[in-house]
C-alpha positions in Angstrom: 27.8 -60.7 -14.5 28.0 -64.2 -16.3 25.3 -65.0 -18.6 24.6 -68.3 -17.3 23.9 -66.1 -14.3 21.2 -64.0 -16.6 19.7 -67.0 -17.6 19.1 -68.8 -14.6 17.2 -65.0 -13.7 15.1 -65.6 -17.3 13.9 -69.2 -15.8 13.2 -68.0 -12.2 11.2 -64.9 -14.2 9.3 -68.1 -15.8 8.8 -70.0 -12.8 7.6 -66.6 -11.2 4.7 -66.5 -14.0 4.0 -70.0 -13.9 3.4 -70.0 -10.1 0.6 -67.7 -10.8 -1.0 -69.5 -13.8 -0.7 -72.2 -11.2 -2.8 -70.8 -8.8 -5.6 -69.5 -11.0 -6.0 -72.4 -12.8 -9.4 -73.1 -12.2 -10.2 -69.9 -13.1 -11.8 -69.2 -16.5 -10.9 -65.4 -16.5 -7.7 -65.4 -15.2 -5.6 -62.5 -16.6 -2.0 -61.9 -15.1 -1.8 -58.4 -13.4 1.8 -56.9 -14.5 3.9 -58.6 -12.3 7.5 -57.6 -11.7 10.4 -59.9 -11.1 13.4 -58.8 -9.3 16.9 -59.7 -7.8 18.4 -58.0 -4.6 20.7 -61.1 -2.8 17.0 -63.1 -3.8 14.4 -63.8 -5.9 10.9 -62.0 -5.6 8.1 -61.1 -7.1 5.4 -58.4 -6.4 2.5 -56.7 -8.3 3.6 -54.1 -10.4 0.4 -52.1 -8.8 2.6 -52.3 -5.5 6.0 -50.6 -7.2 5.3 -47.4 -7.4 9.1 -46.9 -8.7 8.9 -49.0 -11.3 5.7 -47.7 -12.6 7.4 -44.1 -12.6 10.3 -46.2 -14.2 8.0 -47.7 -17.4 6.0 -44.4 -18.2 9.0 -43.9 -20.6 8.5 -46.8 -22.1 12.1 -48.2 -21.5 12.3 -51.8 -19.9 15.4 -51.1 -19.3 15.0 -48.7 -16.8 13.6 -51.0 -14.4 17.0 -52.5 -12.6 18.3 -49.3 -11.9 14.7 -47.9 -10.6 14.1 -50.3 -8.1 17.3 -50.7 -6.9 17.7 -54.5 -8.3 21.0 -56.0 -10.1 18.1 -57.5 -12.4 14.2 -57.4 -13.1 11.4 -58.6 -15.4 8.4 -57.5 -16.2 5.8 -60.0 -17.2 2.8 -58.5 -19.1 -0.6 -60.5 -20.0 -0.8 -59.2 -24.0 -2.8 -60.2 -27.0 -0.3 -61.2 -30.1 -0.5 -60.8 -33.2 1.3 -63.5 -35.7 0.1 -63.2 -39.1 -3.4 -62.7 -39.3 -3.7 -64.6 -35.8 -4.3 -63.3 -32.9 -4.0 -64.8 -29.2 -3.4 -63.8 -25.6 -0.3 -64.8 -24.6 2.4 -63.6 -21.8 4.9 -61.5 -22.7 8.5 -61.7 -20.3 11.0 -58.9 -21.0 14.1 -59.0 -18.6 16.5 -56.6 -18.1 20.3 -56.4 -16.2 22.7 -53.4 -17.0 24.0 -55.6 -20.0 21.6 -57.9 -21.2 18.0 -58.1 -22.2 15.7 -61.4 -22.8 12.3 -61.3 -24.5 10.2 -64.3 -23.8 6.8 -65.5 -24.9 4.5 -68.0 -23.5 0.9 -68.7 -25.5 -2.3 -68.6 -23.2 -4.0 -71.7 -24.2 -6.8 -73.3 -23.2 -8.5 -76.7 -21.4 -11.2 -78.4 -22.6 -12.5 -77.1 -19.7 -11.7 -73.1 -21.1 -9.6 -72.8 -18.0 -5.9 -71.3 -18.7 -2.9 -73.3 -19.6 0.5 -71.5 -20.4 2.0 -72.7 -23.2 5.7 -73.8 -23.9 8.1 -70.2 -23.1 10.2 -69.3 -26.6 12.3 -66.3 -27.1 10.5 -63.5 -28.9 11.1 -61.4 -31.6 8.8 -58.6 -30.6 11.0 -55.3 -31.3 12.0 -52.4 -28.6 9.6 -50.3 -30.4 6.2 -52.9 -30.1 7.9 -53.3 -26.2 8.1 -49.8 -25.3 4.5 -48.4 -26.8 3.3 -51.5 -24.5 4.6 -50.5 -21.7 3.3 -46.5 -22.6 -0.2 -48.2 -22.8 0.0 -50.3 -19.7 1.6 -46.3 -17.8 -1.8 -44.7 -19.2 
């Protein structure tokens, strides 16, 4: 697997979120359900409510899990989270994507219009740590 490969996967994970910013942009309360990301030949995304194997797969807490649980060659999970940077604090969506060899942690700020509708920020890698990642994903399990 090249990594130009991989990273073609992180932007499609991107476009996947921004597709659904897109189409709830008019709406002031707009939080992004998990949503999972995968490749099998193409490109999908469902709900993570609808994957009941990769919700089995996350209760450990281990992103990395995913691929192999759902039967993908590679798979993000995009997460609606509040951030914390410094003593700031903002919602933002969090992008973790997995293959069997490489990982990618990306961030995108929740901003806002005038109007308080929601506006994704610019993505930029993250340095949010396998630890803060994995007790995440325990909270999001239950």
């Amino acid at each position: 697997m090249s990594a130009a490969g991989f990273e073609a996967f992180v932007l499609r994970g991107q476009s996947a979120v921004e597709r659904e910013a897109a189409a709830h942009a008019d709406d002031r309360w707009w939080i992004l359900e998990p949503l999972v990301v995968l490749e099998r030949g193409s490109v999908i995304s469902r709900p993570l409510e609808r994957m009941p194997a990769a919700q089995r797969a996350l209760r450990s807490g281990d992103v990395g899990a995913l691929p192999e649980a759902i039967g993908a060659r590679r798979a993000a999970l995009a997460l609606h989270v509040d951030l914390a940077e410094g003593d700031d604090v903002h919602a933002a969506i969090l992008l973790v994507v997995v293959s069997a060899m490489l990982r990618a942690v990306r961030v995108a700020s929740v901003e806002r219009t005038a109007l308080g509708t929601p506006r994704l920020g610019p993505w930029s890698p993250s340095d949010l740590g396998e630890d803060e990642i994995g007790a995440a994903l325990r909270r999001l399990a239950g």
